[in-house]
FIKOLZA-1660 file (N, C-alpha, C; in steps of 0.1 Angstrom, whole numbers, plus 5000, padded with zeros to 4 digits):
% residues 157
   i   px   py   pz ch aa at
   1 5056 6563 2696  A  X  N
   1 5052 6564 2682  A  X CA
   1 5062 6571 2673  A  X  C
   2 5066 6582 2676  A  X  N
   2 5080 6587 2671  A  X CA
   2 5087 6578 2669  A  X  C
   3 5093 6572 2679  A  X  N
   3 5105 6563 2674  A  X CA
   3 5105 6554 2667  A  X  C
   4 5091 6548 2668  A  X  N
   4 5090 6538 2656  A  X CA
   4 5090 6549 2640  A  X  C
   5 5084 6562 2639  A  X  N
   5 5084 6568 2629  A  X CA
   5 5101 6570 2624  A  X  C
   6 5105 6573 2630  A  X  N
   6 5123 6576 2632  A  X CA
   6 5131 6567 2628  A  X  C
   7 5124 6554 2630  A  X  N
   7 5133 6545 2630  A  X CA
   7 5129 6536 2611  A  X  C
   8 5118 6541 2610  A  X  N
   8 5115 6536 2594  A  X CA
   8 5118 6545 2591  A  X  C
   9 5124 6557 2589  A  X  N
   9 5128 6572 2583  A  X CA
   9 5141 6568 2583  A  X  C
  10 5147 6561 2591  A  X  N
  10 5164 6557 2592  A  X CA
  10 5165 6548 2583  A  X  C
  11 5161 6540 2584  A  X  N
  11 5157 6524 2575  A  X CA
  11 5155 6531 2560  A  X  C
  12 5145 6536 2554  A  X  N
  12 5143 6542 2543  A  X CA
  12 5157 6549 2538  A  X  C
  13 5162 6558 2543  A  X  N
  13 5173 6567 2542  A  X CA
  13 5182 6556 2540  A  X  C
  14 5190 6554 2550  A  X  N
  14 5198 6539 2549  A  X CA
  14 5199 6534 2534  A  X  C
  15 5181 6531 2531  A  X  N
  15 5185 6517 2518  A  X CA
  15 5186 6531 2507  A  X  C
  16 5181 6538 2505  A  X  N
  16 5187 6547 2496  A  X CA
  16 5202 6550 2492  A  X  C
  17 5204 6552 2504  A  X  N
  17 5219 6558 2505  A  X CA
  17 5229 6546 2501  A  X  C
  18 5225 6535 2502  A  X  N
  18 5232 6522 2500  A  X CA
  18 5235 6522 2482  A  X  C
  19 5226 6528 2474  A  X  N
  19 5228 6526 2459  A  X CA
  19 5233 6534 2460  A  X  C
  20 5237 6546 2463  A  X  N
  20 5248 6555 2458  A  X CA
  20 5262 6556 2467  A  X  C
  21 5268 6543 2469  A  X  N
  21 5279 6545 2476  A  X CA
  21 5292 6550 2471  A  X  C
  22 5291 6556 2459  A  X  N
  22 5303 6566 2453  A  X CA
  22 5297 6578 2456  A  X  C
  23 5290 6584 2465  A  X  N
  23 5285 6595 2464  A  X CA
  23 5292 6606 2478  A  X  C
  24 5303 6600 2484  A  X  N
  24 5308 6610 2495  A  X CA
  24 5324 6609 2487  A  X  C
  25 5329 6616 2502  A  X  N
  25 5345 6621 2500  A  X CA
  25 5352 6606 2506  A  X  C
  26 5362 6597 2505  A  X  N
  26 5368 6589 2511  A  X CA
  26 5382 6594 2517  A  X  C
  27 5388 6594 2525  A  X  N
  27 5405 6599 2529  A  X CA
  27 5408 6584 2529  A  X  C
  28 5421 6587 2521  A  X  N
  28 5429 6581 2514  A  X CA
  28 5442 6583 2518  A  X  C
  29 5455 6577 2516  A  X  N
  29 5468 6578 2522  A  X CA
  29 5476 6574 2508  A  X  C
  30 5486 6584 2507  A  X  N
  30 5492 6584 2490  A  X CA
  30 5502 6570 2495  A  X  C
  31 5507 6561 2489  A  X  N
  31 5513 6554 2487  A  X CA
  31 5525 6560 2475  A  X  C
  32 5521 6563 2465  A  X  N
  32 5533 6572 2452  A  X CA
  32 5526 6575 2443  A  X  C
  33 5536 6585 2438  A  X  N
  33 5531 6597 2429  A  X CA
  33 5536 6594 2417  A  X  C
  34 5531 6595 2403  A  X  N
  34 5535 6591 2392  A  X CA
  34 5532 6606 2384  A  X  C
  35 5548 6612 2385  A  X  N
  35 5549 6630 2380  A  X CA
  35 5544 6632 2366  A  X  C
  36 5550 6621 2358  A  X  N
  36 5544 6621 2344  A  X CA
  36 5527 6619 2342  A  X  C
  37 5524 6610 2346  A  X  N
  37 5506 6608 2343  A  X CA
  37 5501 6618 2353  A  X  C
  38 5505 6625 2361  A  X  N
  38 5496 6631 2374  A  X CA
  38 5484 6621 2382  A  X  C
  39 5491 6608 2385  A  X  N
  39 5484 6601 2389  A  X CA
  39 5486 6593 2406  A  X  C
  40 5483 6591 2414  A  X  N
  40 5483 6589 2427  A  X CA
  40 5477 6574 2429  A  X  C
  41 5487 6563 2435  A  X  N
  41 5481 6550 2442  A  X CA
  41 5481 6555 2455  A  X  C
  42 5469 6556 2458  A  X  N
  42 5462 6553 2474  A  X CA
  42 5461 6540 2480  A  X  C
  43 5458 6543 2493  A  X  N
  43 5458 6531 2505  A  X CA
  43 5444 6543 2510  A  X  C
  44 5434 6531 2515  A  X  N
  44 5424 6539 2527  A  X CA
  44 5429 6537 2533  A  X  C
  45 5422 6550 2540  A  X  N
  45 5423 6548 2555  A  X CA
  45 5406 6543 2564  A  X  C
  46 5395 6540 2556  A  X  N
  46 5383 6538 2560  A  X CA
  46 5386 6523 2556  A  X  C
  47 5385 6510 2563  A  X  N
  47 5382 6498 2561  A  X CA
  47 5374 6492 2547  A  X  C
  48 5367 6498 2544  A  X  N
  48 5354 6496 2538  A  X CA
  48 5356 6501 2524  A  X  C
  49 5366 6504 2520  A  X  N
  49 5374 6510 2508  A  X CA
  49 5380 6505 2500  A  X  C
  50 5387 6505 2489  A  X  N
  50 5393 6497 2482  A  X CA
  50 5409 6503 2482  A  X  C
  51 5416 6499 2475  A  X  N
  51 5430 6505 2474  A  X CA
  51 5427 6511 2461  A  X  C
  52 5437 6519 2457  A  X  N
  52 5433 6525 2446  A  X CA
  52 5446 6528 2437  A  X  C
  53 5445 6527 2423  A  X  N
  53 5459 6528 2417  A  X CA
  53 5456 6536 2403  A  X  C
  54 5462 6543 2402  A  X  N
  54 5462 6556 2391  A  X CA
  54 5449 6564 2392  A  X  C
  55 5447 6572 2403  A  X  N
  55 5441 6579 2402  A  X CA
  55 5443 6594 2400  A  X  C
  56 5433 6602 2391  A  X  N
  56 5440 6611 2388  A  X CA
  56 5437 6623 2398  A  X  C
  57 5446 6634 2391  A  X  N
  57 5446 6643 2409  A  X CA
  57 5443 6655 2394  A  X  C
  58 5430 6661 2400  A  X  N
  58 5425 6675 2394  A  X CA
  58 5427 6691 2397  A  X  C
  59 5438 6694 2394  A  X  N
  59 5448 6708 2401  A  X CA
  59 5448 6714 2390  A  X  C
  60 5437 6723 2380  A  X  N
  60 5442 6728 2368  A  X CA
  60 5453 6741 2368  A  X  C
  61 5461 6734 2353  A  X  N
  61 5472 6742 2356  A  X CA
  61 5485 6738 2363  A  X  C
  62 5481 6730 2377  A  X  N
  62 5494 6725 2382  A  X CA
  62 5499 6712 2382  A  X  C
  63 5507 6708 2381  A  X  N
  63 5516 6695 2380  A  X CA
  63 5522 6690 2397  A  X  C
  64 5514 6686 2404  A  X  N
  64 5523 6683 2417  A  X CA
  64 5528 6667 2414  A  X  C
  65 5540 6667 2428  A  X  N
  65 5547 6651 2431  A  X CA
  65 5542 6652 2446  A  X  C
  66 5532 6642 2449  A  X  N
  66 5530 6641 2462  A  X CA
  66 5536 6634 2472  A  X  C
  67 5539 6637 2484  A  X  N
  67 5549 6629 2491  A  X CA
  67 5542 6620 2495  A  X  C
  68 5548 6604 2495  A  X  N
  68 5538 6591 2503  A  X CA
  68 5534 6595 2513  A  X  C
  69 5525 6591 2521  A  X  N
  69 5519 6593 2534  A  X CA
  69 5508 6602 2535  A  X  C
  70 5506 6616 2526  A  X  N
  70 5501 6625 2523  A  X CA
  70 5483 6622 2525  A  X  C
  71 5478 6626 2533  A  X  N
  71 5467 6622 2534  A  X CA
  71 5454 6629 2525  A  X  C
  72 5448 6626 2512  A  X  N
  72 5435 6631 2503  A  X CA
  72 5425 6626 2508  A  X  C
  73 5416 6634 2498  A  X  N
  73 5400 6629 2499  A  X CA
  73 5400 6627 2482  A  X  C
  74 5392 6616 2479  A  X  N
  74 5389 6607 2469  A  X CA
  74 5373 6611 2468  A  X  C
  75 5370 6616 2456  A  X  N
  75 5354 6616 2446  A  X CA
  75 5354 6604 2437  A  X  C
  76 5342 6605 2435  A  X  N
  76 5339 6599 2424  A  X CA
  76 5330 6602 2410  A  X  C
  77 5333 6607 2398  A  X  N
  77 5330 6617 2389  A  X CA
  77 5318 6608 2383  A  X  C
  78 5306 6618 2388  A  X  N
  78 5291 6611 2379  A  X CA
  78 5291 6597 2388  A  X  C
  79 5296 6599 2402  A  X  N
  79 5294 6584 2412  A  X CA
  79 5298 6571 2404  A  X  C
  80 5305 6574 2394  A  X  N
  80 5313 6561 2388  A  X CA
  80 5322 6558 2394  A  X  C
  81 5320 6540 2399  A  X  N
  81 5334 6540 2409  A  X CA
  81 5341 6539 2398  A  X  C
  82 5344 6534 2386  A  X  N
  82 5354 6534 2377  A  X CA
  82 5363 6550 2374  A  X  C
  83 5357 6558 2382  A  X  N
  83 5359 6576 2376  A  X CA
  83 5366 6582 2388  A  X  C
  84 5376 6579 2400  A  X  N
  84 5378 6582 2408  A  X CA
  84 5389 6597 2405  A  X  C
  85 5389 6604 2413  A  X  N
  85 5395 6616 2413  A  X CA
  85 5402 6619 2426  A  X  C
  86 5411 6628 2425  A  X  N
  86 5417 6631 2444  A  X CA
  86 5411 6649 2441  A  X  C
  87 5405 6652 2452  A  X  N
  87 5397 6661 2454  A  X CA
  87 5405 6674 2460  A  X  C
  88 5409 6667 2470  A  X  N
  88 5418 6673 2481  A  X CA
  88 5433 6669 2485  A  X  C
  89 5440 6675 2490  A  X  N
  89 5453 6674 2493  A  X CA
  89 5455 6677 2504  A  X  C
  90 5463 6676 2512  A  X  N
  90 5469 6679 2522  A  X CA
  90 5474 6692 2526  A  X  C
  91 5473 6700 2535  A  X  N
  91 5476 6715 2538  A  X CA
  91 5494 6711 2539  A  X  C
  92 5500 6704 2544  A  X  N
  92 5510 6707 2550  A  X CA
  92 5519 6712 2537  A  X  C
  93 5531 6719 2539  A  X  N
  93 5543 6719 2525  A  X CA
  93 5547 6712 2523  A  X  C
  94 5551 6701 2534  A  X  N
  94 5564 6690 2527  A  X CA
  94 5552 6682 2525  A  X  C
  95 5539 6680 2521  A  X  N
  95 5532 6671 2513  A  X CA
  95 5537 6675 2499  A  X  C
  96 5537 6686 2494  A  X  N
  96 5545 6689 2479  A  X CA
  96 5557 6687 2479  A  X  C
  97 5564 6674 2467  A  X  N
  97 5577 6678 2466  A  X CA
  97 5581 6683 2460  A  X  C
  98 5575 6687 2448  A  X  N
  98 5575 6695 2437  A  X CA
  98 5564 6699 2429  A  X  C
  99 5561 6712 2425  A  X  N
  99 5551 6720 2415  A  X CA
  99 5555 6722 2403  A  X  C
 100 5545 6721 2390  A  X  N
 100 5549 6729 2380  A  X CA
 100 5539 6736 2376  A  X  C
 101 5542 6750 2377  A  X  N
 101 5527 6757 2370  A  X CA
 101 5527 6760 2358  A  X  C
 102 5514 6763 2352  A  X  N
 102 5514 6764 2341  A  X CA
 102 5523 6760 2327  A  X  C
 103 5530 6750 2332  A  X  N
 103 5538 6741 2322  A  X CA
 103 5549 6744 2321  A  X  C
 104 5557 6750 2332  A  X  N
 104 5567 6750 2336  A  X CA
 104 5571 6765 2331  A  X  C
 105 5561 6775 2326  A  X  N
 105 5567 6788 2321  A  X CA
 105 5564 6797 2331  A  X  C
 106 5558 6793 2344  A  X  N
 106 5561 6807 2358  A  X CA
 106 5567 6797 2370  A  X  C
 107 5581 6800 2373  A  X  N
 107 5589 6794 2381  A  X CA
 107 5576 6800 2393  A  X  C
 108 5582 6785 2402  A  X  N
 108 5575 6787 2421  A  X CA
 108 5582 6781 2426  A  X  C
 109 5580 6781 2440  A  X  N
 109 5589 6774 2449  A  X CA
 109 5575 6782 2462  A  X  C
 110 5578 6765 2469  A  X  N
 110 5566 6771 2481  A  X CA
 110 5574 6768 2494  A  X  C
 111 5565 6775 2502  A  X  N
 111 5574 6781 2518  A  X CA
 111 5572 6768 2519  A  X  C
 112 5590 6767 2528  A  X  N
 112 5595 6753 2535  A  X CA
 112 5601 6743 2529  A  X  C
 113 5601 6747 2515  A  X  N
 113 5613 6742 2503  A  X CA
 113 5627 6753 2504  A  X  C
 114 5635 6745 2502  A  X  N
 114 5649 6746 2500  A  X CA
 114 5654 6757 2487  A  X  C
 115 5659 6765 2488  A  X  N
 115 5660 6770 2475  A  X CA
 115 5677 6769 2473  A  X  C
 116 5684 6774 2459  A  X  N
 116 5695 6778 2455  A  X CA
 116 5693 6790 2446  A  X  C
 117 5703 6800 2450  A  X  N
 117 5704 6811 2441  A  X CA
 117 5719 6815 2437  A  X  C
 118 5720 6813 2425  A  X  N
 118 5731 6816 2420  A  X CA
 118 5735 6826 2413  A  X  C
 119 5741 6836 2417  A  X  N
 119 5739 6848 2411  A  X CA
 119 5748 6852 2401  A  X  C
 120 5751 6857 2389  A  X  N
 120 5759 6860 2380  A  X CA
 120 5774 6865 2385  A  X  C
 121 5771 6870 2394  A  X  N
 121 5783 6874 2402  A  X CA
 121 5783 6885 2412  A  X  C
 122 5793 6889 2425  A  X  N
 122 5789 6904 2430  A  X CA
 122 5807 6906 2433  A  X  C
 123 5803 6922 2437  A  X  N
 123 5820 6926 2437  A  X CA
 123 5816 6926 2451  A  X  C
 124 5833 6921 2457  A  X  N
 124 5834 6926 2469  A  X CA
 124 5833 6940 2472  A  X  C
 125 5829 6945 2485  A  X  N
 125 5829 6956 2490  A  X CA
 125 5843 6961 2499  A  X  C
 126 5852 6954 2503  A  X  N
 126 5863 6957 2510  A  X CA
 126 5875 6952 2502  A  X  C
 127 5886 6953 2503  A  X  N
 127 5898 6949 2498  A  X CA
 127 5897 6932 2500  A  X  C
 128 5904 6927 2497  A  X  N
 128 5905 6913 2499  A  X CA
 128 5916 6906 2496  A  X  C
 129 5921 6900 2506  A  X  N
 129 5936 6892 2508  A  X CA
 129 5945 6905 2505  A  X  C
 130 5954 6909 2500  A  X  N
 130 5968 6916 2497  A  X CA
 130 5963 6931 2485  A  X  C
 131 5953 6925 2482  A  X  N
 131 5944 6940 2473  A  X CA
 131 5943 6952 2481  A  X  C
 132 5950 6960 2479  A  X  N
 132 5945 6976 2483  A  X CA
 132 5938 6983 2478  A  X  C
 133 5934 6984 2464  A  X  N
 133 5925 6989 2456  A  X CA
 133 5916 6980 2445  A  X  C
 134 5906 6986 2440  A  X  N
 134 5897 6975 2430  A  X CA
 134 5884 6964 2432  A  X  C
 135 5883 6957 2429  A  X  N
 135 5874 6950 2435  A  X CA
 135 5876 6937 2426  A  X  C
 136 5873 6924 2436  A  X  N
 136 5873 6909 2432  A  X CA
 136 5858 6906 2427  A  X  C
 137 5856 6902 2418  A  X  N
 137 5842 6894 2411  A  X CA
 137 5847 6881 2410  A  X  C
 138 5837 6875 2417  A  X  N
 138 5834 6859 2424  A  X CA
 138 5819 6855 2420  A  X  C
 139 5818 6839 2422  A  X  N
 139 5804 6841 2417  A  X CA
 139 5804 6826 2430  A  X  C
 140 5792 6830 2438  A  X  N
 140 5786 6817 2449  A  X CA
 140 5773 6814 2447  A  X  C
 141 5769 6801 2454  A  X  N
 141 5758 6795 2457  A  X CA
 141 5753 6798 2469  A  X  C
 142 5742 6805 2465  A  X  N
 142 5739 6807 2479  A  X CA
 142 5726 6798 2483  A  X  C
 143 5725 6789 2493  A  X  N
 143 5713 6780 2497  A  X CA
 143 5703 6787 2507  A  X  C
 144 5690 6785 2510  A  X  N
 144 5684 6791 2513  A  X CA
 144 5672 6781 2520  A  X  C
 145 5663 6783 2526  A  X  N
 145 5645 6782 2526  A  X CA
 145 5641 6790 2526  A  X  C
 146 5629 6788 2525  A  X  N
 146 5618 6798 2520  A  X CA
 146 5609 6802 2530  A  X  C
 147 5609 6811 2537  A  X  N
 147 5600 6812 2551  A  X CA
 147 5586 6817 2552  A  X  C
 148 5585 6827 2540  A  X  N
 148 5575 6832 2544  A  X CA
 148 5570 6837 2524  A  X  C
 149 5557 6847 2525  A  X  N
 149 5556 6845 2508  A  X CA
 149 5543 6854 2506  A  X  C
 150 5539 6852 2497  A  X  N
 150 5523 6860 2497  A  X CA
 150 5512 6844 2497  A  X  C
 151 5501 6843 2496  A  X  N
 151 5492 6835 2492  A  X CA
 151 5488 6836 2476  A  X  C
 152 5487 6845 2473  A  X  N
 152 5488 6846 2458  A  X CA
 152 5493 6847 2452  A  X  C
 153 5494 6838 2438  A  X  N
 153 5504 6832 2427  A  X CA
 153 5504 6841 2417  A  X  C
 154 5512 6849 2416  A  X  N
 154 5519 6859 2402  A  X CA
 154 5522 6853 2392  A  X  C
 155 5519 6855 2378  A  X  N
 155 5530 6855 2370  A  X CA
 155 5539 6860 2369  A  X  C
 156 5547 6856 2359  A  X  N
 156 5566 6862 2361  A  X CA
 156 5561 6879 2355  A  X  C
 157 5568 6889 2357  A  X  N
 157 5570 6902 2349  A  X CA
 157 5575 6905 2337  A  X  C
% end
């Protein structure tokens, strides 16, 4: 008797759940990132999906470029499939290829990007080439990554 109870409880649920099929998370696979609109063409990865093209990605405050392959989760705002949104992002770093916060007035750079620092200049500390006394001012590039960091995002000082 249960199982027949169980099984019209499944049935009932089921046809419900069938009118709201914008109502879960979908994972998605970025295809390309459009830096100007903040907008993302997806590929599923669930069969049963559609492909998706300019969707927008809701990060307030930040401006990302997402690298293709990058795997999201896709909403749907007020279950409108016309209203789709990217929810979620990917943990890894090299899914970012680039940030801009706050409109580009607090520089960032996230661990496992590449940096350059170019410094105004430094004096040598030893003599150099045929100099016995004084000091040479040179100015280099110096390249870098970024290894490690806090989790929380400062503004500049």
């Amino acid at each position: 008797m249960m199982g027949r109870l169980a099984e019209s409880f499944a049935r009932a649920v089921g046809a419900v759940l069938q009118q709201f099929p914008y109502a879960g998370a979908y994972r998605y696979t970025v295809v390309s990132c459009n830096w100007g609109q903040q907008t993302l063409n997806l590929r599923p990865l669930e069969s049963d999906q559609p492909a998706l093209e300019g969707v927008r990605m809701r990060v307030p405050g930040i401006r990302l470029d997402i690298a293709p392959g990058t795997e999201v989760l896709v909403r749907y705002e007020s279950l409108d499939a016309t209203r789709p949104f990217v929810a979620d992002f990917g943990t890894s770093p090299s899914s970012v290829l680039r940030a801009d916060l706050l409109g580009g007035t607090t520089p960032i750079a996230l661990q496992g990007h590449q940096i350059q620092i170019t410094p105004d200049g430094f004096a040598a500390g030893a003599p150099v080439a045929s100099l016995t006394t004084g000091t040479v001012t040179t100015s280099a590039i110096i390249v870098g990554t970024i290894t490690g960091g806090s989790a929380t995002i400062k503004g500049a000082s």
